[in-house]
Residue frames as qw, qx, qy, qz and C-alpha x, y, z in Angstrom:
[[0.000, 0.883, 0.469, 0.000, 0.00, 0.00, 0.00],
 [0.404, -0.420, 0.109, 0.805, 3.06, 2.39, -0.32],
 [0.267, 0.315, 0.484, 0.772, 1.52, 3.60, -4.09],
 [0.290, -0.870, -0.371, 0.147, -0.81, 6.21, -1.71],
 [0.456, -0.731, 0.079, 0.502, 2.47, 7.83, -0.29],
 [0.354, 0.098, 0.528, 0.766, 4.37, 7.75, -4.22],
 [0.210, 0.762, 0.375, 0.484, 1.01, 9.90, -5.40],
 [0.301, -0.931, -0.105, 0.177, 1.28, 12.17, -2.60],
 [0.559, -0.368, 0.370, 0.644, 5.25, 12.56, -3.51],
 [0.539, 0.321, 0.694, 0.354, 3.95, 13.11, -6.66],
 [0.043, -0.842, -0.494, -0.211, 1.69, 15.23, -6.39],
 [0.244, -0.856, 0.097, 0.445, 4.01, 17.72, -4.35],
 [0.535, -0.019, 0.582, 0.612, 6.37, 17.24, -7.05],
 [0.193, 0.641, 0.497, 0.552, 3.88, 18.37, -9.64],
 [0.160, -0.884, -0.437, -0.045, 2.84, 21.34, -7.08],
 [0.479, -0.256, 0.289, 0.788, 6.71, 22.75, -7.29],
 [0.437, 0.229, 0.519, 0.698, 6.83, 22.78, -10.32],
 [0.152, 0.724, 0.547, 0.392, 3.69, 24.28, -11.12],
 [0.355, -0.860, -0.187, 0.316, 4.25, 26.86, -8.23],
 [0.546, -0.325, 0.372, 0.677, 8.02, 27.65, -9.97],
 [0.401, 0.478, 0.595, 0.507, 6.43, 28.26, -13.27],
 [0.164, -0.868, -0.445, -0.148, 3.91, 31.03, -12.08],
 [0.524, -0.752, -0.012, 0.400, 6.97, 32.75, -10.16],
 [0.382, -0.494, 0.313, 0.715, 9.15, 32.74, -12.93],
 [0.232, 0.627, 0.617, 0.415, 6.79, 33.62, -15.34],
 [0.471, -0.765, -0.283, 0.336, 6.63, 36.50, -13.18],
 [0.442, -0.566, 0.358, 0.596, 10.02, 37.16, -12.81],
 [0.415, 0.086, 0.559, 0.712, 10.27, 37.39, -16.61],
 [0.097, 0.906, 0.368, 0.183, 6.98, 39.72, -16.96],
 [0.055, -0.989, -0.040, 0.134, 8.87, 42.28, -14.70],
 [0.449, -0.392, 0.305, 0.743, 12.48, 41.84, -16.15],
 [0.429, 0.347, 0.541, 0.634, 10.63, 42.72, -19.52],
 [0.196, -0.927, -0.319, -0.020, 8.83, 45.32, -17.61],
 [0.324, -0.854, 0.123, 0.389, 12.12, 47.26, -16.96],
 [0.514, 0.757, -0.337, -0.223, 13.63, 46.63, -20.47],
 [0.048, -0.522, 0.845, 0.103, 16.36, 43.79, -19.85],
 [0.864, 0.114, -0.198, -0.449, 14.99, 41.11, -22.23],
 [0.511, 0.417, -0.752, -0.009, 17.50, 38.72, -21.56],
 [0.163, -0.080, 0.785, -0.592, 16.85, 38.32, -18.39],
 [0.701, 0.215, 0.369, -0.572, 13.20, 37.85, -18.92],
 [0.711, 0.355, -0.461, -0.395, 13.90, 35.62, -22.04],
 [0.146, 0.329, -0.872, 0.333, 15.97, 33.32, -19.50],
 [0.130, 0.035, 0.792, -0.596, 13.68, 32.86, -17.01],
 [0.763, 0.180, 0.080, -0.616, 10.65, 32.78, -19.10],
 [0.562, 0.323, -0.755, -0.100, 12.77, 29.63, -20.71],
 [0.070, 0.330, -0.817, 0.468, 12.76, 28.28, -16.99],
 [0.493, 0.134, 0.349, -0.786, 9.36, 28.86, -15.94],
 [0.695, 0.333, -0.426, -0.473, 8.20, 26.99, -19.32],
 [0.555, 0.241, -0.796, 0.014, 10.73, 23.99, -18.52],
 [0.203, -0.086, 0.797, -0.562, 9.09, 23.87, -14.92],
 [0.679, 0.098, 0.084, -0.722, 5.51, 23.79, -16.45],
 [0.676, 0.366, -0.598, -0.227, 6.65, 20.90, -18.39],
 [0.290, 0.218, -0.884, 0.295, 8.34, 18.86, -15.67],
 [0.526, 0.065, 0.488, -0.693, 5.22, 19.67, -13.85],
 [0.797, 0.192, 0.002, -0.573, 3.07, 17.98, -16.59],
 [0.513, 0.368, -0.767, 0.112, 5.43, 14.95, -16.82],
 [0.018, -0.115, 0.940, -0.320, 5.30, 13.98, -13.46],
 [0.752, 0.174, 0.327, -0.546, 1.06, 14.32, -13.75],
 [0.748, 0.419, -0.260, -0.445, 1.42, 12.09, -16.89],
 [0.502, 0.261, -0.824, -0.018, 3.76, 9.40, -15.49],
 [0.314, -0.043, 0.799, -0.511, 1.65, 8.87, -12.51],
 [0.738, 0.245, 0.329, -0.535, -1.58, 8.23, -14.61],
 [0.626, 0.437, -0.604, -0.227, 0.54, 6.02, -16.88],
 [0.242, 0.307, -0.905, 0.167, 1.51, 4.28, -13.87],
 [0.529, 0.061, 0.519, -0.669, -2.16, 4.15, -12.44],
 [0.807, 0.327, -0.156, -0.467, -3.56, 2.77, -15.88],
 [0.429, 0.462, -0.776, -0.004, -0.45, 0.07, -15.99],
 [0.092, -0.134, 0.778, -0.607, -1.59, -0.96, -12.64],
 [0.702, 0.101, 0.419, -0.567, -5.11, -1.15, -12.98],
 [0.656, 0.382, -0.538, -0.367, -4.29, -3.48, -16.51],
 [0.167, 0.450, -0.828, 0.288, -2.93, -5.35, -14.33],
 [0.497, 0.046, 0.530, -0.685, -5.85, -5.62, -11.87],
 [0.737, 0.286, -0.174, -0.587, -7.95, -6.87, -14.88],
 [0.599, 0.299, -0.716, -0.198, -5.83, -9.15, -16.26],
 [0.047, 0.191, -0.857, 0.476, -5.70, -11.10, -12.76],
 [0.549, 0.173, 0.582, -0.574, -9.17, -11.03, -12.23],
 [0.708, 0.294, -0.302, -0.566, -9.71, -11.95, -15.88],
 [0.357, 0.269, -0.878, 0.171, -7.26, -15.29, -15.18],
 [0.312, -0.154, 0.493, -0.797, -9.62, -15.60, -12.29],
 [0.726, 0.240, 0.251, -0.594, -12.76, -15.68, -13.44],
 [0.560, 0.382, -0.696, -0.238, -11.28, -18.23, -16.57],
 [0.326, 0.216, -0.879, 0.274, -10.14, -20.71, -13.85]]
């Protein structure tokens, strides 16, 4: 019963991330707000690659929920056969 505690890991994981994005999405509105684009071109690059890592980790838990529940089936299908 440990795959509880792995979403909950998970799930903070994803809630970083997503939190990082939104900050340095931010942080790149107001460097472009004061004129220094690099800086905001950086960190809007960051923000992006956090959104992403955020939606990765939502997409390899429900890859590992669906792998898991195939599983479930197939066991009960072997079941009900026998």
């Amino acid at each position: 019963m440990k795959l509880p505690a792995r979403k909950s890991d998970t799930n903070k994981m994803d809630r970083i991330f997503q939190i990082l994005a939104v900050i340095l999405i931010g942080a790149a509105a107001f460097f472009l707000w004061k004129g220094n684009a690099d800086a905001a071109f950086a960190t809007a690059v960051f923000g992006a690659v956090s959104f992403f890592l955020s939606v990765r980790f939502q997409v390899k838990e429900r890859l590992k929920l669906q792998a898991e529940q195939r599983g479930n089936a197939a066991r009960l299908n072997e079941k009900e056969m026998s």
